[in-house]
GUVEX-408017 format. One record per residue (C-alpha): residue number from 1; residue in three letters; y, z, x. Coordinates in Angstrom, 3 decimals, padded with zeros to 6 digits, always signed. Each point is the difference from the previous one (the first is absolute). Last residue first. Example, Ala and Ser with C-alpha at 12.3 -4.5 7.8 and 13.67 -1.06 7.14 Angstrom:
2
rogu 2; kelum SER; yy -001.060; zz +007.140; xx +013.670
rogu 1; kelum ALA; yy -003.440; zz +000.660; xx -001.370
// end
This chain:
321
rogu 321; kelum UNK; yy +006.022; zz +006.800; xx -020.462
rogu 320; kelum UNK; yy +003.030; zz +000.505; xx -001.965
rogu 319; kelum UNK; yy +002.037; zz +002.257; xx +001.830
rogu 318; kelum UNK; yy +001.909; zz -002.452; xx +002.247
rogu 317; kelum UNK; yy +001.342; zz -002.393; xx -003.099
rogu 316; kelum UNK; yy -001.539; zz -002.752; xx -001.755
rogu 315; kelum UNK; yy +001.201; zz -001.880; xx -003.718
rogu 314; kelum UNK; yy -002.677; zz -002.745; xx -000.634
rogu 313; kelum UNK; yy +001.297; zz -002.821; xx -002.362
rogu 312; kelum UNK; yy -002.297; zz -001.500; xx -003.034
rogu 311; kelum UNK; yy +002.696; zz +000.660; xx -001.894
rogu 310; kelum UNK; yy -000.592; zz +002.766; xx -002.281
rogu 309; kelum UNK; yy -001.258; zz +001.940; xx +003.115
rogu 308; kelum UNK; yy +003.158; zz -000.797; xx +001.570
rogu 307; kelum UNK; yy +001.685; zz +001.574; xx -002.945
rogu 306; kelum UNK; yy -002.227; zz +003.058; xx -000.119
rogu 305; kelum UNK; yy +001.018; zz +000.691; xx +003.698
rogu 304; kelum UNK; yy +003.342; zz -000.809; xx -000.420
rogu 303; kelum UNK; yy +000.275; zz +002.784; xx -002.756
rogu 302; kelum UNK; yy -001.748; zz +002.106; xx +002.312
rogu 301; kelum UNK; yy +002.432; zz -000.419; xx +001.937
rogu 300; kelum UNK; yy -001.059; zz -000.916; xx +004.014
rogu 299; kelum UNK; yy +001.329; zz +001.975; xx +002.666
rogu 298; kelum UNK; yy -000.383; zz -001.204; xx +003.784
rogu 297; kelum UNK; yy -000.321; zz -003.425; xx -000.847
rogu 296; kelum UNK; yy -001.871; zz -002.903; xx -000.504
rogu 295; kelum UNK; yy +000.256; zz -002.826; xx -002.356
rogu 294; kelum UNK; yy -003.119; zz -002.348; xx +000.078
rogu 293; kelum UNK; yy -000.433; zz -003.421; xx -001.983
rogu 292; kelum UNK; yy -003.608; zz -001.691; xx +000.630
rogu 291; kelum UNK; yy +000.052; zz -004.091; xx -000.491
rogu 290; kelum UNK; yy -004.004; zz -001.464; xx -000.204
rogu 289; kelum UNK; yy -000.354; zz -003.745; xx +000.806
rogu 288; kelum UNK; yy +002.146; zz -003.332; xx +000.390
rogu 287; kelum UNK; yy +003.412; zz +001.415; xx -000.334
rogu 286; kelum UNK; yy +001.759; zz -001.040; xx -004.293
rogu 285; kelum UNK; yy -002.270; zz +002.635; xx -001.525
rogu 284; kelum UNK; yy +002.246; zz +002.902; xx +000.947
rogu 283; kelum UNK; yy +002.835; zz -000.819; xx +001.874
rogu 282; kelum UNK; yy +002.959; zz -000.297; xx -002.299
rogu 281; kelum UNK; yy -001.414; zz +003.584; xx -001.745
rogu 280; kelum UNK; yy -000.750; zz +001.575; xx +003.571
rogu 279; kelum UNK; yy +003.720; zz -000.319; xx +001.366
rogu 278; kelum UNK; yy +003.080; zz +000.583; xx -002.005
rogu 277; kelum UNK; yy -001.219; zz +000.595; xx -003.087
rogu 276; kelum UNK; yy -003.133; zz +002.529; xx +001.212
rogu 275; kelum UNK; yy +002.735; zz +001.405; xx +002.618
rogu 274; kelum UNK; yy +002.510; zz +000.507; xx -002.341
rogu 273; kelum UNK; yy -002.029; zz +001.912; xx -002.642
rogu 272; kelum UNK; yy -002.025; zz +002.090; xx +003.164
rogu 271; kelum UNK; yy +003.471; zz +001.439; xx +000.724
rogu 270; kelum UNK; yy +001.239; zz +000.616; xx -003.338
rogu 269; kelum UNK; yy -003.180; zz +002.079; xx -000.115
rogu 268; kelum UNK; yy +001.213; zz +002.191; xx +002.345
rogu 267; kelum UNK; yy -001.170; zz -000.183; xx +004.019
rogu 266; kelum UNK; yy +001.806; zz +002.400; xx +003.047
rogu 265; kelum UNK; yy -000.197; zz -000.859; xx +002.959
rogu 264; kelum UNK; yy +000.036; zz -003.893; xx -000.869
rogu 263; kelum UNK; yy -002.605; zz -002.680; xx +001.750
rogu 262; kelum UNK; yy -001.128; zz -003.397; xx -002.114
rogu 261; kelum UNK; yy -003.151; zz -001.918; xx +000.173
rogu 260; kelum UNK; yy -001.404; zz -003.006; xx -000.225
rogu 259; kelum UNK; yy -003.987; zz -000.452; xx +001.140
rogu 258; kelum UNK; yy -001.497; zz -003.571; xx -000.183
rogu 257; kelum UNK; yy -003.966; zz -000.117; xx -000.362
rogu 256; kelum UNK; yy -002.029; zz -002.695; xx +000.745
rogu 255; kelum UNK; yy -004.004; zz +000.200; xx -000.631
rogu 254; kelum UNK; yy -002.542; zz +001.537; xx +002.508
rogu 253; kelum UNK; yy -001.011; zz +002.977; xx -002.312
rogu 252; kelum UNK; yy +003.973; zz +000.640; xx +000.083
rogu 251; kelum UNK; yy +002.293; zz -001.546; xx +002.901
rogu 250; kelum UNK; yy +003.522; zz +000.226; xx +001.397
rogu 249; kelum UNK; yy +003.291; zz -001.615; xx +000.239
rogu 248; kelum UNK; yy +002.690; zz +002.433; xx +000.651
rogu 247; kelum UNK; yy +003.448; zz +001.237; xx -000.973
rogu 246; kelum UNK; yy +001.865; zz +003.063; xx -000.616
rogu 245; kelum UNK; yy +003.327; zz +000.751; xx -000.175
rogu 244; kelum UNK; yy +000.990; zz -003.745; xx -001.741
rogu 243; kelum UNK; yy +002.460; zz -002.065; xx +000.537
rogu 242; kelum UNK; yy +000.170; zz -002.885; xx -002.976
rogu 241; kelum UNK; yy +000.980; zz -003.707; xx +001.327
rogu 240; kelum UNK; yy +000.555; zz -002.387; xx -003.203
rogu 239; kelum UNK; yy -002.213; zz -003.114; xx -000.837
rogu 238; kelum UNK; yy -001.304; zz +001.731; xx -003.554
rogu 237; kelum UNK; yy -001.185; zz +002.400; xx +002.314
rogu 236; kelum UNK; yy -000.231; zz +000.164; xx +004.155
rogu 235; kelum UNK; yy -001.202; zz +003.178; xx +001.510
rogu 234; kelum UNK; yy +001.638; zz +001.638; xx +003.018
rogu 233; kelum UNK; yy -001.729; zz +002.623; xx +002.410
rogu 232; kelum UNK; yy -000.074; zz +003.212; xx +001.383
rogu 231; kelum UNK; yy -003.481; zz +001.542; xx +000.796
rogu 230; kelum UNK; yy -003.346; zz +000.525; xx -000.801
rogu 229; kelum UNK; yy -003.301; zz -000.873; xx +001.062
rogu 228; kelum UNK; yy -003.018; zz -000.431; xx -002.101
rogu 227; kelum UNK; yy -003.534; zz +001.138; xx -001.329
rogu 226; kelum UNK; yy -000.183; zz +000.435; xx -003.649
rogu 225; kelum UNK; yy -003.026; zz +002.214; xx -001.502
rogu 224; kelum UNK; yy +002.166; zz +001.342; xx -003.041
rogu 223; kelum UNK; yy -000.089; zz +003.718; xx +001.013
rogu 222; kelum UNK; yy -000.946; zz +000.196; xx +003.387
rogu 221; kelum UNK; yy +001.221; zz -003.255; xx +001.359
rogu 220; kelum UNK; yy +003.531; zz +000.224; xx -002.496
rogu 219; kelum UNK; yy +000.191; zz +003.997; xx +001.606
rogu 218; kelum UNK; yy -000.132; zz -001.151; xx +003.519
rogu 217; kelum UNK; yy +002.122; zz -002.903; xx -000.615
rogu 216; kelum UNK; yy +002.614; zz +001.895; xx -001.355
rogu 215; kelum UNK; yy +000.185; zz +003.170; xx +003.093
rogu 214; kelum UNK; yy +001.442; zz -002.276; xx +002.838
rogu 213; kelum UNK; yy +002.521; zz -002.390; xx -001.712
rogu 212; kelum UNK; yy +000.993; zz +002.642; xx -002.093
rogu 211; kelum UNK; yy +000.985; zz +002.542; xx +002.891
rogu 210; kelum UNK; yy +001.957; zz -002.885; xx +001.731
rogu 209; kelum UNK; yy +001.503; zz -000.979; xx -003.018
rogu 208; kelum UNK; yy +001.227; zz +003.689; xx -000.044
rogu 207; kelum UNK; yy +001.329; zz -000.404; xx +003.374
rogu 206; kelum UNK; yy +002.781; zz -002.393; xx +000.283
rogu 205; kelum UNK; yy +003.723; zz -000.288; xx -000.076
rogu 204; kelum UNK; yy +001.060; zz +003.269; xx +002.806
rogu 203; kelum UNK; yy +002.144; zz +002.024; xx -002.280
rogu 202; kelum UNK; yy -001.382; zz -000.798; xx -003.737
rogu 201; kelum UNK; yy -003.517; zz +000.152; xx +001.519
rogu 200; kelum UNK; yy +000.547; zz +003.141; xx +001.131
rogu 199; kelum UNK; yy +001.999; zz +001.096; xx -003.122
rogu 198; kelum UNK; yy -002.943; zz -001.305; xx -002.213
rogu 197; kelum UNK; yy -002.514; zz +001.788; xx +002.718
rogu 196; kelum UNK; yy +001.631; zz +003.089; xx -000.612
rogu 195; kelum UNK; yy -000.237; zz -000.234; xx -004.222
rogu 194; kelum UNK; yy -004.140; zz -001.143; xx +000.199
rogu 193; kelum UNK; yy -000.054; zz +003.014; xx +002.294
rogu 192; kelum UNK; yy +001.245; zz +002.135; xx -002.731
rogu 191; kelum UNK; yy -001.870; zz -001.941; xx -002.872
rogu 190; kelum UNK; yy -002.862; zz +000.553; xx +002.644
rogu 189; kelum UNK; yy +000.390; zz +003.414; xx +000.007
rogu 188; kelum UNK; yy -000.083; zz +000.235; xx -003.752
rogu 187; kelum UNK; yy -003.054; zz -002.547; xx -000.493
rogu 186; kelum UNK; yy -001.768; zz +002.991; xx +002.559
rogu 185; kelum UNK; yy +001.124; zz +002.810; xx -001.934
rogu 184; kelum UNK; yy -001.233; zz -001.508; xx -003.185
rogu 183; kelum UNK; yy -002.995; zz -000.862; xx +002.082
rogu 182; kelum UNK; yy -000.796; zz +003.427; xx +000.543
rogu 181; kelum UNK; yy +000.317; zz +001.301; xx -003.259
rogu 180; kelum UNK; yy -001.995; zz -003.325; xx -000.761
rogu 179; kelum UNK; yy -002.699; zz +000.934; xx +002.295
rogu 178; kelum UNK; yy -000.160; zz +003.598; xx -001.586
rogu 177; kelum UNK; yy -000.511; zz -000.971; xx -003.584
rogu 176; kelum UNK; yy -002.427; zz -002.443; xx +001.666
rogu 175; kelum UNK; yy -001.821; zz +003.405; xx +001.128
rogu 174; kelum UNK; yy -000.005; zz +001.484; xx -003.201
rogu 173; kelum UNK; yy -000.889; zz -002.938; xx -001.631
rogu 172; kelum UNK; yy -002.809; zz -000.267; xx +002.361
rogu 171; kelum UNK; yy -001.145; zz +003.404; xx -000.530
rogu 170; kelum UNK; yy -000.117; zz -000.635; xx -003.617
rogu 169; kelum UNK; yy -002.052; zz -003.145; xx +000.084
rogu 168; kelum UNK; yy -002.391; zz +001.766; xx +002.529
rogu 167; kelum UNK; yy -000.827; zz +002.359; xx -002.967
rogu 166; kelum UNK; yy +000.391; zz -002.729; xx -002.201
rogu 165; kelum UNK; yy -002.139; zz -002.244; xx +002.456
rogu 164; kelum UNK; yy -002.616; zz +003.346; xx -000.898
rogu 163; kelum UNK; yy +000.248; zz +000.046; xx -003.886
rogu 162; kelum UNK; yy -000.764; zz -004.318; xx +000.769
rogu 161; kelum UNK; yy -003.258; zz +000.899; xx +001.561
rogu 160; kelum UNK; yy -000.738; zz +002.647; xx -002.922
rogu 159; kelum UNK; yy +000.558; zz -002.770; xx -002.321
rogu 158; kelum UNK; yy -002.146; zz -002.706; xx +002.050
rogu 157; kelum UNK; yy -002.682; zz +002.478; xx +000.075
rogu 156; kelum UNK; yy -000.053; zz +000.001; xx -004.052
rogu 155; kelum UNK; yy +000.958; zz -003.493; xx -000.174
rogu 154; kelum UNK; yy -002.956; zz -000.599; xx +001.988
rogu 153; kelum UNK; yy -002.287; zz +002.149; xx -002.597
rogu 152; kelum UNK; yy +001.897; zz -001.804; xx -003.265
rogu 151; kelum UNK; yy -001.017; zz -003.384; xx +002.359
rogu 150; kelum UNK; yy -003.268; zz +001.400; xx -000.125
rogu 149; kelum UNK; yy -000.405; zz +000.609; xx -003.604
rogu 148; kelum UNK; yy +002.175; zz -003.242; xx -000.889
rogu 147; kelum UNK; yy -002.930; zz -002.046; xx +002.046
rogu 146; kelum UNK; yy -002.742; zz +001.621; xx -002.511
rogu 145; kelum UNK; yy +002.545; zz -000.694; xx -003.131
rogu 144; kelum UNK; yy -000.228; zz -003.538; xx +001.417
rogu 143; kelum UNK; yy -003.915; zz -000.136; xx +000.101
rogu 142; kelum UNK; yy +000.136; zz +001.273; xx -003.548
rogu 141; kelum UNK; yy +002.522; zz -002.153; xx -001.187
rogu 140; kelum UNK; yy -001.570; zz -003.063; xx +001.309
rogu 139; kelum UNK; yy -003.116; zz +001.252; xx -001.232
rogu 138; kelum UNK; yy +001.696; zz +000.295; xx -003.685
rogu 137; kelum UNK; yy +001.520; zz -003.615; xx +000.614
rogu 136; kelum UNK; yy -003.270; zz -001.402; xx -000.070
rogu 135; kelum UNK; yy -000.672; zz +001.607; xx -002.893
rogu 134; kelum UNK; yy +003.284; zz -001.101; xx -001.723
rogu 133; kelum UNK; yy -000.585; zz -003.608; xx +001.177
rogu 132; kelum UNK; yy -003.773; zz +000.312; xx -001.925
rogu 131; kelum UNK; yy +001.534; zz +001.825; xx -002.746
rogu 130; kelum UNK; yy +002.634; zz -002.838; xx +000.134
rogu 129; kelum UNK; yy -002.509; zz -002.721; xx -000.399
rogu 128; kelum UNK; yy -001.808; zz +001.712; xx -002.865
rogu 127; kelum UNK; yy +003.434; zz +000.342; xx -001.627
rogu 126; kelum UNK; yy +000.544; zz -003.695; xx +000.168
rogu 125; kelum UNK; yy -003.316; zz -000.967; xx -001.305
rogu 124; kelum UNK; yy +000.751; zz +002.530; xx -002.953
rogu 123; kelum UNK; yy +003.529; zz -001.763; xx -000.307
rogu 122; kelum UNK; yy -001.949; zz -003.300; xx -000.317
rogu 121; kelum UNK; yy -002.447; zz +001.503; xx -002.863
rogu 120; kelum UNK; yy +003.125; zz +002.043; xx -001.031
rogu 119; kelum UNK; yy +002.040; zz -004.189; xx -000.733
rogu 118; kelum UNK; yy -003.296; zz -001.198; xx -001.202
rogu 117; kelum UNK; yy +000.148; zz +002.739; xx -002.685
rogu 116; kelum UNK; yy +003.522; zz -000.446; xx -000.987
rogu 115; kelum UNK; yy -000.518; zz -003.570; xx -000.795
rogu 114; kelum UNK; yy -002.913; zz +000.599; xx -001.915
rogu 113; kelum UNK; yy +002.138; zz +002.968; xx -001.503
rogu 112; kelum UNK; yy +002.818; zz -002.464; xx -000.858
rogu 111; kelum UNK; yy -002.510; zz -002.524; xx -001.507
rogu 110; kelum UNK; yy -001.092; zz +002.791; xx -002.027
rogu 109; kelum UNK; yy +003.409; zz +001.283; xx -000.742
rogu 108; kelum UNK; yy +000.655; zz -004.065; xx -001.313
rogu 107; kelum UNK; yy -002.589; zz +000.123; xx -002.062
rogu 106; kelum UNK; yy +000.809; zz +003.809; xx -001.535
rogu 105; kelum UNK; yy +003.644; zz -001.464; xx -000.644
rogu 104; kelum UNK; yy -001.760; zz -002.703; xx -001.750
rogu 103; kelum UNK; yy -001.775; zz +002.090; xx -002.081
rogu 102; kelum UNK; yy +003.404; zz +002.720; xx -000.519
rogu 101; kelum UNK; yy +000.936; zz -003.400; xx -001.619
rogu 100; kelum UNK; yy -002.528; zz -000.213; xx -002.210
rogu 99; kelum UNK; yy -000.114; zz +003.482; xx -000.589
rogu 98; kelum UNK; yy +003.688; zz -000.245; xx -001.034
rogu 97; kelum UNK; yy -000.427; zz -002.958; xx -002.471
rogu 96; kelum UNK; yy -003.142; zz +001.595; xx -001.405
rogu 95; kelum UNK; yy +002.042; zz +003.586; xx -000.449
rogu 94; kelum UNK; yy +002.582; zz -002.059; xx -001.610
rogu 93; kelum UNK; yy -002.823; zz -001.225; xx -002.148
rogu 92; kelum UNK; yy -001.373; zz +003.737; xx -000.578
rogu 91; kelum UNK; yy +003.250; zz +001.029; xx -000.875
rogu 90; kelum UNK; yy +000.690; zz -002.826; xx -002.775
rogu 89; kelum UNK; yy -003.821; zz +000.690; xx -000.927
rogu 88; kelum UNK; yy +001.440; zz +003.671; xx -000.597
rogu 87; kelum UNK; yy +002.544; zz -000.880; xx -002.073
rogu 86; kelum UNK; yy -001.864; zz -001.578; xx -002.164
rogu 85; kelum UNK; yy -002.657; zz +002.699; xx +000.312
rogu 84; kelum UNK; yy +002.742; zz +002.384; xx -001.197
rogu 83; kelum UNK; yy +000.645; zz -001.961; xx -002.857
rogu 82; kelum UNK; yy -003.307; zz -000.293; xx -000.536
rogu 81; kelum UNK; yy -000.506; zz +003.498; xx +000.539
rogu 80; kelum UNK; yy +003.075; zz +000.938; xx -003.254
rogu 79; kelum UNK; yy -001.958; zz -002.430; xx -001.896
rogu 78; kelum UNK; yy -003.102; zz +001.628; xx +000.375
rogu 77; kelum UNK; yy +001.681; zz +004.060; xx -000.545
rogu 76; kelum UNK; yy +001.055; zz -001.614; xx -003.571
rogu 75; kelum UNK; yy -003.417; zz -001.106; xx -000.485
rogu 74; kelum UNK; yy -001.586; zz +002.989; xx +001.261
rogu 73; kelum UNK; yy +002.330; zz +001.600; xx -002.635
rogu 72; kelum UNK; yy -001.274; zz -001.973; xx -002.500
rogu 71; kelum UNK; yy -003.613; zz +000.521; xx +001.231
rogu 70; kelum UNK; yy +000.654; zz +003.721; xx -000.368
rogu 69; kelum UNK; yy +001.435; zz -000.267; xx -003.534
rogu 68; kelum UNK; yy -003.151; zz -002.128; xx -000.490
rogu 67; kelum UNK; yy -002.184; zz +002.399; xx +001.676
rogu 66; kelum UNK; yy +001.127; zz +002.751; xx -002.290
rogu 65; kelum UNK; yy -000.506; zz -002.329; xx -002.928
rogu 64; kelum UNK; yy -003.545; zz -000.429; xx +001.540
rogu 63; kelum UNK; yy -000.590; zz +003.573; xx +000.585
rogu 62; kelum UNK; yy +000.848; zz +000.550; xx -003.512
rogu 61; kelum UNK; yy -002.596; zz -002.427; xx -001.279
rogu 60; kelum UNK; yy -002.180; zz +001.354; xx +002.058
rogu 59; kelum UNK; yy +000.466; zz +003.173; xx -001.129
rogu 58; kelum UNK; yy -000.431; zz -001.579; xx -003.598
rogu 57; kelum UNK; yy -003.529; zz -002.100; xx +001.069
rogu 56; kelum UNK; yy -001.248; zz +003.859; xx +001.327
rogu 55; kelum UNK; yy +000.746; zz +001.295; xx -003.190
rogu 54; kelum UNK; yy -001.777; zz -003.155; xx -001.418
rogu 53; kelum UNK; yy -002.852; zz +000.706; xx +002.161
rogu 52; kelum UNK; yy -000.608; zz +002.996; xx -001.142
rogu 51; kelum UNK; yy -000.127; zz -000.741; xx -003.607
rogu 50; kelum UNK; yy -002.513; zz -002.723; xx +001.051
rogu 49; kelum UNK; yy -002.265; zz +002.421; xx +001.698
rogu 48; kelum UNK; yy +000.422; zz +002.360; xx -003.292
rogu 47; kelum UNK; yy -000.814; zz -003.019; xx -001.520
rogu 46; kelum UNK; yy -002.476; zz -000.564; xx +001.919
rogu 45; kelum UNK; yy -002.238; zz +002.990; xx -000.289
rogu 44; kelum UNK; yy +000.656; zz -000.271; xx -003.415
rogu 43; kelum UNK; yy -001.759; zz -003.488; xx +000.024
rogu 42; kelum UNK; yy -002.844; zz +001.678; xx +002.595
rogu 41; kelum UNK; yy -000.250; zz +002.588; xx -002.601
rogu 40; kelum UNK; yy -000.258; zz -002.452; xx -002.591
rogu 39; kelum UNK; yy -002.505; zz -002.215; xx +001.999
rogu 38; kelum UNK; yy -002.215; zz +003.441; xx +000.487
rogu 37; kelum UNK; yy +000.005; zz +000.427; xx -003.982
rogu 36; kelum UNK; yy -000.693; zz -003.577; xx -000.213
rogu 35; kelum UNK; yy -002.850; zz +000.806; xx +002.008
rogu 34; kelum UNK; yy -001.449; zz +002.222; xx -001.597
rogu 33; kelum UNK; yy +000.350; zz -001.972; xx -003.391
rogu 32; kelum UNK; yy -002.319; zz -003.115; xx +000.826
rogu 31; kelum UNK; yy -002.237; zz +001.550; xx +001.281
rogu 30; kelum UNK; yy -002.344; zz -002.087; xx -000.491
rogu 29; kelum UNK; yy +001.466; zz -002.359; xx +002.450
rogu 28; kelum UNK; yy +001.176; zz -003.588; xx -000.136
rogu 27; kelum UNK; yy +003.327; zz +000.605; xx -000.967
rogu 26; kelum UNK; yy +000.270; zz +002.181; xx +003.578
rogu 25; kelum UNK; yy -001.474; zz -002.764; xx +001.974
rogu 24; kelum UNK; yy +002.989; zz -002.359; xx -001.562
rogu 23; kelum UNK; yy +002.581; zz +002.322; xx +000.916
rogu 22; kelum UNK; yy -001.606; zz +000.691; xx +003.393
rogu 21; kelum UNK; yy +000.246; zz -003.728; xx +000.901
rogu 20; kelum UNK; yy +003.381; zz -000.669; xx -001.360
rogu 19; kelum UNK; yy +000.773; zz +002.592; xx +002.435
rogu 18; kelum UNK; yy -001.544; zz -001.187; xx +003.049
rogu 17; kelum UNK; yy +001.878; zz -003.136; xx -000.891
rogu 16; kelum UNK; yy +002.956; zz +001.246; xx -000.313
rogu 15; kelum UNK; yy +002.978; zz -002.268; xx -000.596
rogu 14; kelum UNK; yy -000.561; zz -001.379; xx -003.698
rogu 13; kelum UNK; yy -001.660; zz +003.553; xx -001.058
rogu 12; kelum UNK; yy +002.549; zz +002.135; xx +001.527
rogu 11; kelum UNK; yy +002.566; zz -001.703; xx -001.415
rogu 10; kelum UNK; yy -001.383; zz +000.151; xx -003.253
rogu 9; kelum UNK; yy -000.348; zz +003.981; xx +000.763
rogu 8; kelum UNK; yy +003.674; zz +000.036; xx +001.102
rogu 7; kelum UNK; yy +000.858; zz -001.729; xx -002.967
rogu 6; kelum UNK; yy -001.845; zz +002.590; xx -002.103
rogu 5; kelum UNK; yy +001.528; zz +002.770; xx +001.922
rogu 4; kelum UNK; yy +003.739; zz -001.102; xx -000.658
rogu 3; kelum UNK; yy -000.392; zz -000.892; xx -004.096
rogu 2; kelum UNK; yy -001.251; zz +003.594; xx +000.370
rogu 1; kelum UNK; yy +002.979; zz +001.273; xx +001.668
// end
C-alpha cells in the first residue's frame, strides 16, 4: 500500500503541476510540520480514495468480463445478421430488378394515362356536345309532351266518339244480321229460280245468256269501270276456233279491254278450272290489251268463287250486286 501511495505521490509530482507547486510552497514554510500533518491526512484521504477506486476498478473488471461474454454473444448474434444481411442484399437486389421493372411499367402507365387523358379531354368535348343535343332535345320533349296532352284530350273525345259508332256498331250488326236472314232467303229463291230458268232454257235453247248478256256489263262498269257490249261470239287461239258465251270488245280508262266469258246455271269450281284452261289461260297476254274472264250463273260455289278469285276470274250471279 505504501509502495502504492508513494508512486502515486511521484506521479502526482511529474503530472501536476499545481501540485508540485504546493509541495514545494509547503517545504518552504515554517511550518514545516502542520502541514505535513494536513499532507498526511490528504495522503489518507487518498488512500481511502484509492481503496475506493480499486473496488470500483474490480466491478469494472466484472462488468468487463460480463461485457465480454456479452460481446461474444453479440458476436455470435453478428454473424447470424450477416448472414441474414446476405440474404437480405440478395432480396434487396431482386427487389432492384423488380423496381426496375415495375419503373418501366410506371413509364409506360404514364404514357398510357397521357394517352388516356387526351382520349376524356376529347370525350369531355363530346359530352359537352351532347348536353347541348340533350338540351335541345329536352324542349323538344317538352313541346312534344305539350302536343301528347292534347292529343291524350282528343283521344279522350275520340274514345267516347268511338263508345257511340259501337252503339251504332251494334245496331248495325243487328240490322245486317237481318239483311242476311233476308238474303239467305233471297240466294234461296234465286237457287229456285236459277233451277226454272235451267229447265227453260233447257226447253226453248236460250235465255240465261240472255240474262248475262244484260246484267255483266252493268256490274264490270260499276265495279271495274269497263264499258262494253256483250254477246255470243268465237275467239281464235293457238289458230283454233273457241265458242264462247260471252263475248265483247270493250274499253277501261280509254284503253282496250276484251271480255270472255262463260254461262252455266249452276257454277263449281270444276267449272271455272275448264274454263280458265280452255279459254282465258290461251288468251291472256297473247290479245293486244287487257283479257277479263266472267262465268255467270244463277248459283255460284263458293268453292268456285274462291277459285276464280285465285285466278284472276270473276264468278257473277243475279244476287251479287
Amino acid at each position: 500500500m505504501a509502495s502504492s501511495l508513494k508512486g502515486e505521490m511521484l506521479r502526482l509530482l511529474r503530472e501536476d503541476e499545481e501540485f508540485r507547486y504546493a509541495v514545494v510552497g509547503l517545504l518552504g514554510l515554517e511550518d514545516l510540520r502542520a502541514e505535513l500533518k494536513g499532507l498526511r491526512e490528504a495522503v489518507e484521504r487518498l488512500v481511502e480514495a484509492h481503496a475506493r477506486a480499486e473496488e470500483r476498478l474490480s466491478r469494472l473488471e466484472a462488468a468487463v468480463a460480463g461485457l465480454g461474454e456479452a460481446v461474444s454473444r453479440h458476436s455470435e448474434a453478428i454473424a447470424r445478421l450477416e448472414v441474414a444481411v446476405a440474404r437480405h442484399d440478395e432480396a434487396v437486389a431482386r427487389l432492384e430488378a423488380a423496381v426496375a421493372r415495375l419503373a418501366e411499367a410506371q413509364a409506360k402507365s404514364e404514357e398510357r394515362l397521357a394517352r388516356l387523358e387526351e382520349a376524356v379531354a376529347r370525350q369531355s368535348e363530346s359530352i359537352a356536345k351532347l348536353e347541348a343535343a340533350v338540351s335541345k332535345h329536352s324542349e323538344v320533349i317538352a313541346r312534344l309532351e305539350a302536343a301528347v296532352a292534347k292529343h291524350d284530350e282528343t283521344i279522350a273525345r275520340l274514345e267516347k266518339a268511338v263508345a257511340k259508332h259501337d252503339e251504332s256498331i251494334a245496331r248495325l250488326e243487328k240490322a245486317i244480321a237481318r239483311h242476311d236472314e233476308a238474303i239467305a232467303r233471297l240466294e234461296e229463291a234465286v237457287r229456285g229460280l236459277a233451277a226454272q230458268v235451267g229447265r227453260l232454257s233447257e226447253a226453248i235453247g236460250f235465255g240465261l245468256e240472255d240474262v248475262a248478256a244484260l246484267m255483266v256489263p252493268g256490274w264490270l262498269y260499276r265495279h271495274l269501270g269497263v264499258e262494253v257490249e256483250l254477246g255470243r261470239g268465237v275467239v281464235r287461239v293457238d289458230g283454233e276456233e273457241v265458242e264462247v258465251d260471252l263475248y265483247g270488245e270493250g274499253t277501261r280508262e280509254g284503253r282496250r279491254v276484251l271480255v270472255v266469258g262463260e254461262v252455266k246455271a249452276r257454277i263449281y269450281r270444276d267449272d271455272v278450272d275448264k274454263f280458265y284452261q280452255r279459254v282465258y289461260a290461251r288468251l291472256a297476254g297473247r290479245e293486244a290489251g287487257e283479257v277479263l274472264g266472267v262465268l255467270f250463273g244463277f248459283f255460284v260455289h263458293p268453292a268456285a268463287d274462291e277459285r276464280a278469285r285465285e285466278l284472276g276470274l270473276y264468278a257473277l250471279a243475279p244476287y251479287k250486286r
